[in-house]
N, C-alpha and C positions, 0 to 999 in steps of 0.2 A: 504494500500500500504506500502510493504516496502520500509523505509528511512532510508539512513546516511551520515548526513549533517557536514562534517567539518568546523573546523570555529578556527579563531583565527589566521591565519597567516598576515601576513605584513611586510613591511621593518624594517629591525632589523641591527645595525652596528655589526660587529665580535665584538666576548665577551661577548654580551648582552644575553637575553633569551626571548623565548615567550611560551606561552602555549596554544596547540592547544586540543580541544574540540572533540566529533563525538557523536552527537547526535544521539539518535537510536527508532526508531522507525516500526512495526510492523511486528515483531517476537519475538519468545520468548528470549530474551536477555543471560538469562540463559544457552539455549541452543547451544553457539556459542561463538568460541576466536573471538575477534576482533582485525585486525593487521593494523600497519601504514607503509602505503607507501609511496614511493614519487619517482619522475622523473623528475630527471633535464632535460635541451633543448638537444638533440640531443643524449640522453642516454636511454638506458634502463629502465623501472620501476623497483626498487629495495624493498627486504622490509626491514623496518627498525625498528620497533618493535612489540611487541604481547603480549597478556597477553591471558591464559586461560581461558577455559569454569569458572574454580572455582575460578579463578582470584589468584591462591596461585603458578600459573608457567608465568615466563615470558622469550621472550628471545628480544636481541639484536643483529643488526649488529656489527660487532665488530668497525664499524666507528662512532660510536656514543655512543657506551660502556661507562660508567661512566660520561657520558653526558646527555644523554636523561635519562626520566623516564616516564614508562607508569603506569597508574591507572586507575581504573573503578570505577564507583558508580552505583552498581546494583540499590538504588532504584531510581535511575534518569535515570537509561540505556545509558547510557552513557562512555565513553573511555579519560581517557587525556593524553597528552602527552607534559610533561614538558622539554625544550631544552633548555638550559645551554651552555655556554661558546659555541655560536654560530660559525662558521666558515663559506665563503664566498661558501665553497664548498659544505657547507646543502643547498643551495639555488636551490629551487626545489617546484613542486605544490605535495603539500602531500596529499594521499588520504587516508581515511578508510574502510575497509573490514570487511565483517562477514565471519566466515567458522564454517560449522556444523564436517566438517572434522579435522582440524585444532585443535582441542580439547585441545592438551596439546601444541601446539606451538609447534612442532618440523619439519615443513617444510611450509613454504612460496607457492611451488604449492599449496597447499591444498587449497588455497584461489583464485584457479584458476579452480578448480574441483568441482564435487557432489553439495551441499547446498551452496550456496554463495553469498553475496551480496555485490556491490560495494558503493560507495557514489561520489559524486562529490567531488575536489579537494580543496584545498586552497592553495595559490599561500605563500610561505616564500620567502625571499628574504635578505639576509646579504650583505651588503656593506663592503667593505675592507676599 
């Protein structure tokens, strides 16, 4: 069965940082960006960042630009996403994605098309 299990979120005060996980499991890892999402209460799901099939392209929302940073470790399969200098309005359940489409990161549908897999969320949460 495919999984991807995030993990790592929690109450966090503005300023602080947490680093969330997505474990991966049953598909080939390789063959697929992996992107982070999230959805705050009464918003849209947004994405908010990705990294490549080769893990050498990445993008970001620009609300989290020089903030966030994503990493993978092919031989864990797995995706991190490190959040810095938190703000009250990341507060949001973040999900992760696979897209066989999605290859180079240049569009956010793509992980809503063709090859794709969701994972269950993790709840962040920043206090003001």
């Amino acid at each position: 069965d495919v999984q991807l299990q995030a993990s790592g979120g929690g109450l966090v005060q503005a300023g602080g940082s947490l680093r969330l996980s997505c474990a991966t499991s049953g598909f080939t890892f390789d063959d697929y960006a992996i992107g982070w999402f999230r959805q705050a209460p009464g918003k849209e799901r947004e994405g908010v960042s990705c990294i490549s099939v080769s893990g050498d392209s990445t993008n970001y929302a620009d609300s989290v630009k020089g903030r966030f940073t994503i990493s993978s470790d092919n031989a864990e399969n797995t995706v991190y996403l490190e959040m810095n200098s938190l703000k009250p309005e990341d507060t949001a359940v973040y999900y992760c994605a696979a897209s066989a489409l999605a290859s180079r990161c240049t569009s956010w549908l793509a992980f809503y098309y063709g090859d794709h897999y969701w994972g269950k969320g993790t709840l962040v949460t920043v206090s003001s």
